[in-house]
MIDOSE-1310 file (N, C-alpha, C; in nm, 2 decimals, decimal comma, always signed):
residues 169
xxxx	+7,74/-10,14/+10,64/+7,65/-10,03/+10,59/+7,53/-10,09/+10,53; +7,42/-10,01/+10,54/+7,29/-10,06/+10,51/+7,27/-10,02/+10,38; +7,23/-10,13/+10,29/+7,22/-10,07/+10,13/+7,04/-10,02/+10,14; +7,05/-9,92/+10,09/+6,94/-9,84/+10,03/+6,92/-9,86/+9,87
xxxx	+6,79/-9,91/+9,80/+6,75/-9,89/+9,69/+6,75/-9,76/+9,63; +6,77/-9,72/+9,50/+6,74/-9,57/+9,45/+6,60/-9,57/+9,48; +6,48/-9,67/+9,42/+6,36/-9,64/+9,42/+6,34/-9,59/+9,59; +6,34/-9,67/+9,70/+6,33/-9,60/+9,83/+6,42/-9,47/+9,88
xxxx	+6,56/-9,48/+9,87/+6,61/-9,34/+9,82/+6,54/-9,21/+9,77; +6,48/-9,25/+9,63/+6,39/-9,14/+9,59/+6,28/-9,06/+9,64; +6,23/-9,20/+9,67/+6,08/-9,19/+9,75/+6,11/-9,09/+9,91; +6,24/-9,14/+9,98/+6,23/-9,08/+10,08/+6,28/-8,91/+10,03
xxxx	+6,34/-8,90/+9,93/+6,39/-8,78/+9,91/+6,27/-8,68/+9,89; +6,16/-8,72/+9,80/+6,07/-8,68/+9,76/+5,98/-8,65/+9,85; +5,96/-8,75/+9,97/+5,86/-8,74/+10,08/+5,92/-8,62/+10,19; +6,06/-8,62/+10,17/+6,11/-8,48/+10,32/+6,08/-8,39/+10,21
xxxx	+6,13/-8,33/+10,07/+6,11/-8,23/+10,04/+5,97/-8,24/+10,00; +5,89/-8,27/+9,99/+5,75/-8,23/+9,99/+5,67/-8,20/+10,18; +5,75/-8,24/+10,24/+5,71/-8,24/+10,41/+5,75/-8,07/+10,38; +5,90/-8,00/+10,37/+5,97/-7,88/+10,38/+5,89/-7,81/+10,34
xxxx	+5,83/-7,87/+10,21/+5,74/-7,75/+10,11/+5,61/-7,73/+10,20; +5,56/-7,82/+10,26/+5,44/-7,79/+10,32/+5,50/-7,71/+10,50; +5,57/-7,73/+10,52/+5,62/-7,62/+10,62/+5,65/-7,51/+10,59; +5,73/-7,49/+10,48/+5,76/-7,38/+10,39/+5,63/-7,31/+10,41
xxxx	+5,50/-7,36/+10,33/+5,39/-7,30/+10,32/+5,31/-7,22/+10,46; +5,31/-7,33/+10,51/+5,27/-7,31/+10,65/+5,30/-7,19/+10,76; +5,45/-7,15/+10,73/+5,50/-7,07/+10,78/+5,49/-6,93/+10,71; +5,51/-6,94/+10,61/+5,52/-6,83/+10,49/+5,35/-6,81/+10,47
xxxx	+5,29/-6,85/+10,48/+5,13/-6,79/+10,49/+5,05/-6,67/+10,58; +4,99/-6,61/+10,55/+4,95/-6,51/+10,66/+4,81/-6,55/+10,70; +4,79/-6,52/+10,79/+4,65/-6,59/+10,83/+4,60/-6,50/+10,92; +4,48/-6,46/+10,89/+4,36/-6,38/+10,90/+4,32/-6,45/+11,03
xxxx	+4,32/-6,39/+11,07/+4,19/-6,44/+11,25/+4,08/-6,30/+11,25; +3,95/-6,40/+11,27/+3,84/-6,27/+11,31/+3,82/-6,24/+11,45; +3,78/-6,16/+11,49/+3,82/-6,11/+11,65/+3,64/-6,09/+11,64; +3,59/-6,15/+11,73/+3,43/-6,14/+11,74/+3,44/-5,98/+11,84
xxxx	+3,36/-5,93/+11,77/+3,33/-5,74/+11,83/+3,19/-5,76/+11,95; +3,16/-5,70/+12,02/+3,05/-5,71/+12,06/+2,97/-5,66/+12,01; +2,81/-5,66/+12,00/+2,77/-5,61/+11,95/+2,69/-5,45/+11,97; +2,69/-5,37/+11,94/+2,63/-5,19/+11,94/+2,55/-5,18/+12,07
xxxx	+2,56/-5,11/+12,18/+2,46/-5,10/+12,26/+2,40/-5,00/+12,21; +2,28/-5,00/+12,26/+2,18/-4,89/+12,25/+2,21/-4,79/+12,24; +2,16/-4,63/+12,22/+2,16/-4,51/+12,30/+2,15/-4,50/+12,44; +2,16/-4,47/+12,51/+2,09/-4,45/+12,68/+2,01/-4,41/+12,70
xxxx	+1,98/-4,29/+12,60/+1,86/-4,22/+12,59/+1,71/-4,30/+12,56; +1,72/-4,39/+12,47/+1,61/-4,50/+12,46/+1,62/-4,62/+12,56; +1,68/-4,65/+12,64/+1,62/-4,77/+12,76/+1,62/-4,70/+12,87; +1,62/-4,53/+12,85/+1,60/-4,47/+12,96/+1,47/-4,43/+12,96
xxxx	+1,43/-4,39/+12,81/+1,27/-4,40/+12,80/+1,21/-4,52/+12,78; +1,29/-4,65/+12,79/+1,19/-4,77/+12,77/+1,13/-4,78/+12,96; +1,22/-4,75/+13,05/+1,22/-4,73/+13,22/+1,10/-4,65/+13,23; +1,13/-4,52/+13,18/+1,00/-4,47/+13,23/+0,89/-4,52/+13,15
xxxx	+0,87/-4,55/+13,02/+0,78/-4,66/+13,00/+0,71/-4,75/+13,13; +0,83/-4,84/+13,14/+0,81/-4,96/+13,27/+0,74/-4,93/+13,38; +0,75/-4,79/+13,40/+0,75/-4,71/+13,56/+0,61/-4,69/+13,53; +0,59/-4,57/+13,42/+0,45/-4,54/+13,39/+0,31/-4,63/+13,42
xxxx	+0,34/-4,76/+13,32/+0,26/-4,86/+13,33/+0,27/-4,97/+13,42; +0,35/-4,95/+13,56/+0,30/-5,03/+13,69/+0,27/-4,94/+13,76; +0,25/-4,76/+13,70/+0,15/-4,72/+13,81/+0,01/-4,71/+13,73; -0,02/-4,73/+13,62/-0,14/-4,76/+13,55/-0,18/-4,89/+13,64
xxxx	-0,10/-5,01/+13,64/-0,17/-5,13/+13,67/-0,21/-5,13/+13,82; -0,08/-5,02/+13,87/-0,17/-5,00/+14,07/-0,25/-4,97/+14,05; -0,30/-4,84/+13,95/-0,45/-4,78/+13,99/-0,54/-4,84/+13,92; -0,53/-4,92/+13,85/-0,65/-4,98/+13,78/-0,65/-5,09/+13,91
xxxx	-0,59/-5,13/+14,00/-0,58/-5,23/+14,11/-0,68/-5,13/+14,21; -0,59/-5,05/+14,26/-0,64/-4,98/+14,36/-0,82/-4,85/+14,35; -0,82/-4,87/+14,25/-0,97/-4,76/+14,17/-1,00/-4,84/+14,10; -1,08/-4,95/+14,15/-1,17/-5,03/+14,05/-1,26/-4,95/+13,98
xxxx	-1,31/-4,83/+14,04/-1,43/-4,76/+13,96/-1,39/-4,61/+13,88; -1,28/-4,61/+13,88/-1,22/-4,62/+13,74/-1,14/-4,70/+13,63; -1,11/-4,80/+13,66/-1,12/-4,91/+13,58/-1,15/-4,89/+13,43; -1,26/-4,87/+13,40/-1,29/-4,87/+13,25/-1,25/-4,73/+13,19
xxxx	-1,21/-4,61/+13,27/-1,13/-4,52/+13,22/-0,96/-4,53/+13,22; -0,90/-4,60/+13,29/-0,78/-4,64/+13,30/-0,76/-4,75/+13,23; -0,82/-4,85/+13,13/-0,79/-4,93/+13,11/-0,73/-4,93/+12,95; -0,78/-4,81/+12,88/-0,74/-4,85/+12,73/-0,61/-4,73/+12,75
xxxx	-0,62/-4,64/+12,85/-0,51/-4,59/+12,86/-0,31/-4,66/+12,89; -0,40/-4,79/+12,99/-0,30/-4,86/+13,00/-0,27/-4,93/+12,86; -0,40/-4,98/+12,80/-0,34/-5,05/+12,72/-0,23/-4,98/+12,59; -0,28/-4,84/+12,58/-0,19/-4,76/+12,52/+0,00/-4,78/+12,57
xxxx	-0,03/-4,75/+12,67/+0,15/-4,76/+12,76/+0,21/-4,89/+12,73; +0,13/-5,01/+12,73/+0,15/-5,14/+12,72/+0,24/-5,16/+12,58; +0,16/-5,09/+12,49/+0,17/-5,08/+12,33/+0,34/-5,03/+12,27; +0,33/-4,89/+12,41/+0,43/-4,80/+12,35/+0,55/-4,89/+12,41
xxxx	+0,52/-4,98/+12,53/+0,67/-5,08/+12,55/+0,69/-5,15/+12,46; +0,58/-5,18/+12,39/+0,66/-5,30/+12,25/+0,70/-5,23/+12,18; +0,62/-5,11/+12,14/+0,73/-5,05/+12,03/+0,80/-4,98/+12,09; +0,85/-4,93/+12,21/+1,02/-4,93/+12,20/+1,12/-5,03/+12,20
xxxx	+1,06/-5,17/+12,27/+1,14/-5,30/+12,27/+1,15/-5,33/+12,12; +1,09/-5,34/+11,99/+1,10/-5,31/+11,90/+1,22/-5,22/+11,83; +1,19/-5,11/+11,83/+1,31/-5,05/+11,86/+1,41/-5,04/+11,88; +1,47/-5,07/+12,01/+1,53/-5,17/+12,04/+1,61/-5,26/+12,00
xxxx	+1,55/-5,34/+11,90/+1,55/-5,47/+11,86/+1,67/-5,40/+11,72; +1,67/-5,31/+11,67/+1,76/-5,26/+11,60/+1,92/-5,23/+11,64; +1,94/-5,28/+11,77/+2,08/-5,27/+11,79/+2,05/-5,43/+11,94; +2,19/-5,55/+11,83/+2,16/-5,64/+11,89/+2,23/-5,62/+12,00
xxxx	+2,29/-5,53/+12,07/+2,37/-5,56/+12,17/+2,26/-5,53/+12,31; +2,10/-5,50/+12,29/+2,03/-5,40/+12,41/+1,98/-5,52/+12,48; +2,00/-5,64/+12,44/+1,98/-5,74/+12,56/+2,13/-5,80/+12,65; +2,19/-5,73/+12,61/+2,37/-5,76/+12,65/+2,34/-5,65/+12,78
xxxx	+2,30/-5,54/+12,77/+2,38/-5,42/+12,82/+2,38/-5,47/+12,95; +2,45/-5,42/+13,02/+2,50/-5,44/+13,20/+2,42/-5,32/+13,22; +2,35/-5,19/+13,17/+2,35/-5,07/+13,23/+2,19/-5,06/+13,23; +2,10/-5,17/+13,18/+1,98/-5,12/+13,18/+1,95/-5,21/+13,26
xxxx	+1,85/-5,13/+13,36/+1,78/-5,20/+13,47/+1,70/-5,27/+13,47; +1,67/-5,39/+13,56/+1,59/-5,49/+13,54/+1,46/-5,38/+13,57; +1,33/-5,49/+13,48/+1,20/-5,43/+13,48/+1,16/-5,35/+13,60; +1,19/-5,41/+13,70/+1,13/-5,37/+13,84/+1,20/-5,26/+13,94
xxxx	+1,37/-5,30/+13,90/+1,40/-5,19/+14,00/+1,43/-5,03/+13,86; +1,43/-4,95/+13,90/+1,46/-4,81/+13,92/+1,53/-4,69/+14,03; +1,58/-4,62/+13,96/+1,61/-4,50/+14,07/+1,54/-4,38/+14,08; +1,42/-4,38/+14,00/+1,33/-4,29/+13,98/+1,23/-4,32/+14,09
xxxx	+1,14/-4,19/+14,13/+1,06/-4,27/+14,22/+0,89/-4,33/+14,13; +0,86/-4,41/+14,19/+0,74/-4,48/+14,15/+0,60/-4,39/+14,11; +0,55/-4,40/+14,02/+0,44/-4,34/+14,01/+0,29/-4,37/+14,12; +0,24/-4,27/+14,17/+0,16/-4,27/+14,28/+0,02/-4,34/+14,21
xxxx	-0,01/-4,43/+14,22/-0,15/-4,47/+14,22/-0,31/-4,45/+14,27; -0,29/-4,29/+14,19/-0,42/-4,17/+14,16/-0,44/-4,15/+14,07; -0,57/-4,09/+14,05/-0,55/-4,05/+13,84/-0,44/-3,90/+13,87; -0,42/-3,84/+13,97/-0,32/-3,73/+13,99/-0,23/-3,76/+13,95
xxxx	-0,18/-3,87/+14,02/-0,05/-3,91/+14,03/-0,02/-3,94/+13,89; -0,13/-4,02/+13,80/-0,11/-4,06/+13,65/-0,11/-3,96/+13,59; -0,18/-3,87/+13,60/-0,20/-3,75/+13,52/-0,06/-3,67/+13,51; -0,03/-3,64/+13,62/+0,15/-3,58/+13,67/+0,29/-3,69/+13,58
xxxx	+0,26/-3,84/+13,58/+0,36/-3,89/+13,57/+0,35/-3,90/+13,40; +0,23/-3,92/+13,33/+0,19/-3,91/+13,19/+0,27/-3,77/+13,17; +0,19/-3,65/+13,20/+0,29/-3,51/+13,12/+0,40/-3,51/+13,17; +0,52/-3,55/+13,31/+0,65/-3,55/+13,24/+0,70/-3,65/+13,16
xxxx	+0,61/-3,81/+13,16/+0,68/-3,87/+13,05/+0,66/-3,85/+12,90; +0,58/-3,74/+12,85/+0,55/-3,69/+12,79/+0,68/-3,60/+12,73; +0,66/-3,53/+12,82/+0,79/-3,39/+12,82/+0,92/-3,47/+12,80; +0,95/-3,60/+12,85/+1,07/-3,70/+12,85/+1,10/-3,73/+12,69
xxxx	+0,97/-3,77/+12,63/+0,98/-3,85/+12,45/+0,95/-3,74/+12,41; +0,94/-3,61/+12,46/+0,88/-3,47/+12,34/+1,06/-3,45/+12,32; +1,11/-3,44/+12,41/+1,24/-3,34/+12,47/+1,34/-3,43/+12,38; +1,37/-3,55/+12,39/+1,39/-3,69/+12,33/+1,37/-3,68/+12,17
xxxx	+1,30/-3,68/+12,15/+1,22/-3,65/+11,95/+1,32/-3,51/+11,94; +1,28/-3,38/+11,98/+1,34/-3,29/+11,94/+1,50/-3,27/+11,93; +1,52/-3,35/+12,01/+1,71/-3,34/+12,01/+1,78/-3,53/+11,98; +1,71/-3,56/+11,93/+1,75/-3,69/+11,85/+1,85/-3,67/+11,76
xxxx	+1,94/-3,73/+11,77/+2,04/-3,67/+11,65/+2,02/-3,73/+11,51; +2,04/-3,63/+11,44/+1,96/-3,68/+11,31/+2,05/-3,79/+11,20; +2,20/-3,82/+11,22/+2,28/-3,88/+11,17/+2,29/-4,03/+11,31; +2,22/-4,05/+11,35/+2,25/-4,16/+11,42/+2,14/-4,27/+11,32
xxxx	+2,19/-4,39/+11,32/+2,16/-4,52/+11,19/+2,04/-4,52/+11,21; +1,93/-4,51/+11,29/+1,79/-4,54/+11,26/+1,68/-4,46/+11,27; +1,72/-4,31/+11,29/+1,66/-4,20/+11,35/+1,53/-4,19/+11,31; +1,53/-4,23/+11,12/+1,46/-4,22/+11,05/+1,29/-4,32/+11,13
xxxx	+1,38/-4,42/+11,18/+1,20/-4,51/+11,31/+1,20/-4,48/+11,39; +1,29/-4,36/+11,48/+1,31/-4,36/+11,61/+1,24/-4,21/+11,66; +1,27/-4,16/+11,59/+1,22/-3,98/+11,57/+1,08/-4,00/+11,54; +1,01/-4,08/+11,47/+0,89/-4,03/+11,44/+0,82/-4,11/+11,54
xxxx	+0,87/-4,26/+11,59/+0,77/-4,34/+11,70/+0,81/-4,26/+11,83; +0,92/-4,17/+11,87/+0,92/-4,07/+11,99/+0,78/-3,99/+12,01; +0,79/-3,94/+11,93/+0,66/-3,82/+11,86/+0,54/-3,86/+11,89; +0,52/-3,96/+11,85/+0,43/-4,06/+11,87/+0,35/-4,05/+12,01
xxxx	+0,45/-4,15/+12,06/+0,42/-4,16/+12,20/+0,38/-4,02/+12,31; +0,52/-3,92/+12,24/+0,46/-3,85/+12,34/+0,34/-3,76/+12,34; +0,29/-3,74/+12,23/+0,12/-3,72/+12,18/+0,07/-3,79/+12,24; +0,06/-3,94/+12,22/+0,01/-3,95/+12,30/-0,02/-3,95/+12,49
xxxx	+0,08/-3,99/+12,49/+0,13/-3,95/+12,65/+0,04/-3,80/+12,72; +0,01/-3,71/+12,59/-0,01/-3,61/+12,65/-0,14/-3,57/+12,64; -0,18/-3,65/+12,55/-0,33/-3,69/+12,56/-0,40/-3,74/+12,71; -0,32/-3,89/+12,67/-0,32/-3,91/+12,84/-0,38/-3,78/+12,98
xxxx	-0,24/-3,69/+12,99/-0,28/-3,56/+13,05/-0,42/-3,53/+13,06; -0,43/-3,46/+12,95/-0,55/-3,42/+12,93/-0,69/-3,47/+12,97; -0,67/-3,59/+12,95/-0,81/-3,70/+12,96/-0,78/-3,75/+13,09; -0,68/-3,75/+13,15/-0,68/-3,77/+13,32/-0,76/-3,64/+13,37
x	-0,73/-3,51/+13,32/-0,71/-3,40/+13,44/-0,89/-3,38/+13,44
């Protein structure tokens, strides 16, 4: 038989029941895991008006292409539409998930049809996107988290938009 010291004896006794205690713990602990959420997609309703945005102002930029000699009438108009895509991408920018979404269409395609590159065709596509952010502002729901920037820059735009109209026809 193999003699064992008390002092190594002890030590080993001390070393498993301190191993137990820390399994003890290990086991007997509850442990919290965070589950990463995605983050909020947008409304539909705003990258549905950021689209007709998009749409609007590549038929500003055909007809400022195609009607050079209107040009300097079409141009601070576009620059207007230009404006109103940052501040809705802006907007936007209040819910991080609106560069995630699968459901908003790349800049270029659409299922809407294209705006006609006339001042007609502008003039027509300005008052319904007008009627789009008027119709939009008035039925915004008023308990949704940011209504309070969202409701008044709708308004906004579609004043202006409808200006637009006017100063086409």
């Amino acid at each position: 038989m193999v003699e064992i010291s008390r002092r190594t004896l002890l030590s080993r006794t001390v070393l498993v029941a301190a191993a137990a205690a820390g399994t003890g713990l290990g086991v007997t602990r509850t442990v919290h895991h965070r589950v990463a959420l995605p983050p909020t997609p947008p409304p539909q309703r705003l990258t549905a008006l950021l689209s007709t945005q998009v749409r609007l102002l590549t038929g500003y930029q055909r007809a400022v292409t195609a009607l050079p000699d209107q040009a300097a009438r079409l141009d601070p108009l576009r620059g207007d539409v230009a404006a109103h895509g940052d501040a809705l991408r802006g907007l936007l920018e209040n819910y991080p998930g609106w560069r995630l979404n699968p459901t908003l269409p790349p800049a270029g395609a659409s299922s809407a049809p294209a705006v006609v590159a006339t001042v007609a065709g502008l003039t027509g596509a300005s008052k319904a996107a007008a009627a789009a952010f008027s119709a939009a502002c008035l039925t915004w729901p008023v308990t949704e988290q940011h209504a309070s920037q969202i409701v008044p820059m709708l308004g906004s735009i579609s004043a202006c938009l409808d200006t637009h109209g006017q100063v086409l026809s």
